[in-house]
C-alpha positions as a Python dict, from the first residue, in 0.01 Angstrom:
ca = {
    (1, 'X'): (0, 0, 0),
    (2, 'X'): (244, -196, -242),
    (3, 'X'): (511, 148, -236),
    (4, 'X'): (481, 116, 167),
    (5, 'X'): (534, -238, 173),
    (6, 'X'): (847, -210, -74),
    (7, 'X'): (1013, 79, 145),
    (8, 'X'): (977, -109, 471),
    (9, 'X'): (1108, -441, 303),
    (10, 'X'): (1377, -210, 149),
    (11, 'X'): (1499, -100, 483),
    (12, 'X'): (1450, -407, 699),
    (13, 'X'): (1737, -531, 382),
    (14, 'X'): (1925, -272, 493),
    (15, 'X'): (1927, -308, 821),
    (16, 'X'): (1987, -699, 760),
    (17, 'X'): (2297, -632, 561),
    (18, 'X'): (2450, -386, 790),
    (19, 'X'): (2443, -603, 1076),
    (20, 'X'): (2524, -956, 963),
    (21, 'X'): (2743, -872, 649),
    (22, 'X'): (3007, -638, 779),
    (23, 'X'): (3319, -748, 493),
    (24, 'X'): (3459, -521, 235),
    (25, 'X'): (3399, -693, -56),
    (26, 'X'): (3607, -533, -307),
    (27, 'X'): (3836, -218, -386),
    (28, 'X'): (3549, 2, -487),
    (29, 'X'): (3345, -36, -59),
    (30, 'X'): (3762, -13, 66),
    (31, 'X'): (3763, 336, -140),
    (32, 'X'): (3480, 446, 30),
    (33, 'X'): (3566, 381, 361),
    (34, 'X'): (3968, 534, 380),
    (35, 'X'): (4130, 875, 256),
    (36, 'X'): (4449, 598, 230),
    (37, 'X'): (4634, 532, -74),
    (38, 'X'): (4590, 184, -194),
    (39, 'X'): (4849, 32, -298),
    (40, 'X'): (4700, -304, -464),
    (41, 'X'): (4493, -624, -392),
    (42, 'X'): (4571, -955, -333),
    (43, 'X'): (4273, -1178, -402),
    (44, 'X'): (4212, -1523, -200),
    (45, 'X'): (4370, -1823, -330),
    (46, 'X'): (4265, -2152, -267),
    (47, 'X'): (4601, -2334, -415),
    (48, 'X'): (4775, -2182, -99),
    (49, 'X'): (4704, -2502, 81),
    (50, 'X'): (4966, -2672, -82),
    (51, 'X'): (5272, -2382, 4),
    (52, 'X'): (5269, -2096, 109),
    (53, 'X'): (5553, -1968, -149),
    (54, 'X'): (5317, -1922, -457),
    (55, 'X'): (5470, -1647, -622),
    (56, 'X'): (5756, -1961, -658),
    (57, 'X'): (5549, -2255, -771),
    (58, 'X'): (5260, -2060, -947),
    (59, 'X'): (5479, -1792, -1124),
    (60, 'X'): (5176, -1711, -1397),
    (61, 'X'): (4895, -1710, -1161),
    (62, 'X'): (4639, -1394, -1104),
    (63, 'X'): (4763, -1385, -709),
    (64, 'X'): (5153, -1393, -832),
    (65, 'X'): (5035, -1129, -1093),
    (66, 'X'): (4844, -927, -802),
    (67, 'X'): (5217, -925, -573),
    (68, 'X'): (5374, -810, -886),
    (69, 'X'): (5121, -515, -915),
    (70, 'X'): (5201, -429, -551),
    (71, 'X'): (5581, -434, -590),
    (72, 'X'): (5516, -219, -899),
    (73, 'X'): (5312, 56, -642),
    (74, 'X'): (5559, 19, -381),
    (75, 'X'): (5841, 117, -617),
    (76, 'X'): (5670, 471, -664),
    (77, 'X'): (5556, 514, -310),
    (78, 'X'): (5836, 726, -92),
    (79, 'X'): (6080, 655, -350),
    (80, 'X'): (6354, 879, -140),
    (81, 'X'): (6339, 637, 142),
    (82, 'X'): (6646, 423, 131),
    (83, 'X'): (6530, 96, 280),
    (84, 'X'): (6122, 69, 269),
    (85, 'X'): (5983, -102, 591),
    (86, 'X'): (5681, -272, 576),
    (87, 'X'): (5490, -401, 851),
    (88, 'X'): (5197, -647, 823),
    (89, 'X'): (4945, -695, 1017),
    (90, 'X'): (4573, -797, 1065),
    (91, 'X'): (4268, -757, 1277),
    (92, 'X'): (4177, -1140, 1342),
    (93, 'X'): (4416, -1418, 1270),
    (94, 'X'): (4350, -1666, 973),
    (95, 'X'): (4301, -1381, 714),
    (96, 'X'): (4637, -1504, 495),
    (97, 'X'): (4919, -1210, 670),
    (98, 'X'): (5184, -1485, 678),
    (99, 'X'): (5049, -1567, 301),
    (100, 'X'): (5131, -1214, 195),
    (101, 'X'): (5434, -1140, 424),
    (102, 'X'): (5572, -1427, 282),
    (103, 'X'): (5522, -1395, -122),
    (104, 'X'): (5555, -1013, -94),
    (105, 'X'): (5935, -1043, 25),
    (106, 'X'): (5975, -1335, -233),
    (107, 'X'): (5850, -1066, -512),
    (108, 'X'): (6035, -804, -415),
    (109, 'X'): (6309, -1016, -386),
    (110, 'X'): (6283, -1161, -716),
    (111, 'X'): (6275, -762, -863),
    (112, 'X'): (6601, -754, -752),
    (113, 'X'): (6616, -611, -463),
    (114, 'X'): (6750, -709, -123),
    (115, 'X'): (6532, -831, 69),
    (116, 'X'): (6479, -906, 485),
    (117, 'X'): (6183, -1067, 630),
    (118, 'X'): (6164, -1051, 960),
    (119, 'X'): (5901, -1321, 1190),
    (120, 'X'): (5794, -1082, 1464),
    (121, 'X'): (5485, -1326, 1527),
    (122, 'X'): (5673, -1428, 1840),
    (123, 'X'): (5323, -1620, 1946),
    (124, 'X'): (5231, -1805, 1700),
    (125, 'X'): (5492, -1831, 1423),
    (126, 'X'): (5478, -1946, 1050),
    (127, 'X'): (5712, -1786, 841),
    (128, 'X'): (5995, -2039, 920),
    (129, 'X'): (5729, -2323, 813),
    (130, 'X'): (5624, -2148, 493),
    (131, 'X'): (6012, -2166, 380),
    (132, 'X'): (6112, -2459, 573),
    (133, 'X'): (6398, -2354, 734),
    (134, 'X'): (6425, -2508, 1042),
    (135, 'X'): (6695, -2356, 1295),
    (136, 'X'): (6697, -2318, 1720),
    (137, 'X'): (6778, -1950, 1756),
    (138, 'X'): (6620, -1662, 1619),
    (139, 'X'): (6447, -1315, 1701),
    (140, 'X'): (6381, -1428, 2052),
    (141, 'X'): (6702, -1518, 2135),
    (142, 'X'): (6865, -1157, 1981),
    (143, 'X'): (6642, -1025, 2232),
    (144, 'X'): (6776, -1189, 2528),
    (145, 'X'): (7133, -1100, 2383),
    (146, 'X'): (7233, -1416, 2289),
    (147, 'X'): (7302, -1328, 1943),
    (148, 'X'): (7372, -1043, 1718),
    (149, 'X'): (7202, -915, 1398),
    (150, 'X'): (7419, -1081, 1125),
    (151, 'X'): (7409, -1428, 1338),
    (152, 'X'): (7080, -1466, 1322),
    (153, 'X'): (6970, -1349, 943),
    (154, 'X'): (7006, -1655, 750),
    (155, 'X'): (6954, -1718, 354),
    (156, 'X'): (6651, -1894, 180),
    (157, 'X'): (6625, -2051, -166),
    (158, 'X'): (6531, -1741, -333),
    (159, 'X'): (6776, -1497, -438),
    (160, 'X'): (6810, -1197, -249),
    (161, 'X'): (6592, -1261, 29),
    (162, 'X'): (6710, -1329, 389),
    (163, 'X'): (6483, -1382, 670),
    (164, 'X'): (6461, -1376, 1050),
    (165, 'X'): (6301, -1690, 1228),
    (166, 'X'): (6100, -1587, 1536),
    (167, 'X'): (6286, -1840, 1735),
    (168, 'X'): (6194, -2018, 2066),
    (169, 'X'): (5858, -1922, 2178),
    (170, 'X'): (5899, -1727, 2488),
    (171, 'X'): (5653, -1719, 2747),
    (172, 'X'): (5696, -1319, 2748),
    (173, 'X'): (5640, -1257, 2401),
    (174, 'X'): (5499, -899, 2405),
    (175, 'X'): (5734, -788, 2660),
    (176, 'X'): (6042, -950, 2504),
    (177, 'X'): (5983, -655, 2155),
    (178, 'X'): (6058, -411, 2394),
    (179, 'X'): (6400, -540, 2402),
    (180, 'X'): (6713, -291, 2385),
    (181, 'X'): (6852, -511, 2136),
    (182, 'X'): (6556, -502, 1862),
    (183, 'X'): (6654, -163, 1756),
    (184, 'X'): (6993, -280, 1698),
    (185, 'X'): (6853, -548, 1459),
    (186, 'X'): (6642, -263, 1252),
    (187, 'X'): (6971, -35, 1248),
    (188, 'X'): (7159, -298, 1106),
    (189, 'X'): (6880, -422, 825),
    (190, 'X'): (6788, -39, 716),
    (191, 'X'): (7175, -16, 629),
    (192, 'X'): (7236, -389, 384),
    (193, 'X'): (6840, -412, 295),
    (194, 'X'): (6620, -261, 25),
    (195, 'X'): (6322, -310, 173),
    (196, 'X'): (6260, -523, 532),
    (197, 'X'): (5894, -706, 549),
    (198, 'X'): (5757, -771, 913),
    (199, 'X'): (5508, -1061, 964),
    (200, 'X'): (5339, -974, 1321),
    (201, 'X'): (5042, -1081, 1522),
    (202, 'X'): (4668, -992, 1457),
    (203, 'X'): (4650, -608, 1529),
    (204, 'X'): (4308, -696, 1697),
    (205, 'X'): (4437, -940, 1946),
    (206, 'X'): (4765, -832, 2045),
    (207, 'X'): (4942, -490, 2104),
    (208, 'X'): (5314, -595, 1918),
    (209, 'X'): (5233, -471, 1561),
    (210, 'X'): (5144, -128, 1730),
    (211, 'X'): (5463, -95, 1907),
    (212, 'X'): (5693, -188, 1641),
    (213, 'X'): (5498, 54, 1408),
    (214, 'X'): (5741, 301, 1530),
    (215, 'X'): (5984, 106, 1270),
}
């Protein structure tokens, strides 16, 4: 009959969408699927091809408008925590982390507060492209003791934020976080920093963003 023929295409849909379309689509399906708070959304923007930094260049745009949402939830969320660290992270690379590390400290930064950002993508690094800063020391060489917190923090062009470069790209990457000396750099940030933003590797690939989680 018609009403079997309608249930059977009904679930062979079903069954179509659960295994080939697998995204969360929106707010409402990420709801549904965590007990989390949710702190905001930042939507997909194709005008990030030409710089990272939009929150600078596109100052009345819906994604700068989405960051300042988030810095508005983030100012209510553990608000007896001194120094707020952030860690960011994703399951696959490509997804737009370094995007959001990137313009997150930038907003924050431009709230006035004081702001570190800290490239912990020791792999495959992109913060010091997205702000052009181009220098031969960084993370990987505080690690190795070359160089001590202040040394290797340098300004950017926006006000209040300071960032950590990765670095050199060492050929022990995941091994070199477990360091003696990164906890040094954390102590020292948590004491001059509001807040301290870490871009890291894809959560789904590699193991760093869940061992500096303990930060």
């Amino acid at each position: 009959s018609f009403i079997t023929a309608g249930f059977l295409l009904s679930l062979v849909i079903s069954f179509v969408r659960t295994v080939l379309f697998s995204k969360i689509e929106n707010m409402e399906e990420l709801r549904e699927l965590t007990q989390l708070p949710i702190l905001g959304e930042i939507f997909h923007s194709k005008d990030a091809k030409d710089g990272y930094l939009i929150v600078e260049s596109q100052p009345r745009s819906f994604v700068t408008e989405a960051f300042r949402a988030l810095r508005t939830n983030l100012e209510y969320f553990s608000p007896e925590v001194k120094c707020k660290t952030i860690l960011i992270t994703s399951n696959r690379p490509g997804v737009g982390k370094t995007f959001c590390s990137v313009n997150l400290a930038a907003i924050l930064a431009k709230g006035g507060k004081k702001v570190l950002l800290m490239e912990m993508d020791l792999h495959k690094p992109k913060v010091h492209t997205a702000l052009s800063i181009v220098q031969e020391f960084g993370i990987s060489s505080l690690l190795v003791g070359k160089y001590t917190p202040p040394e290797v923090i340098s300004k950017t062009s926006t006000e209040n934020l300071d960032v950590v470069i990765a670095g050199p790209t060492p050929p022990n990457a995941s091994e070199l976080i477990l360091s003696a000396h990164l906890p040094k750099l954390f102590a020292y940030a948590k004491a001059q920093y509001d807040y301290i933003v870490i871009d890291t590797p894809p959560m789904g690939l590699i193991s760093d963003a869940q061992m500096l989680m303990k930060y």
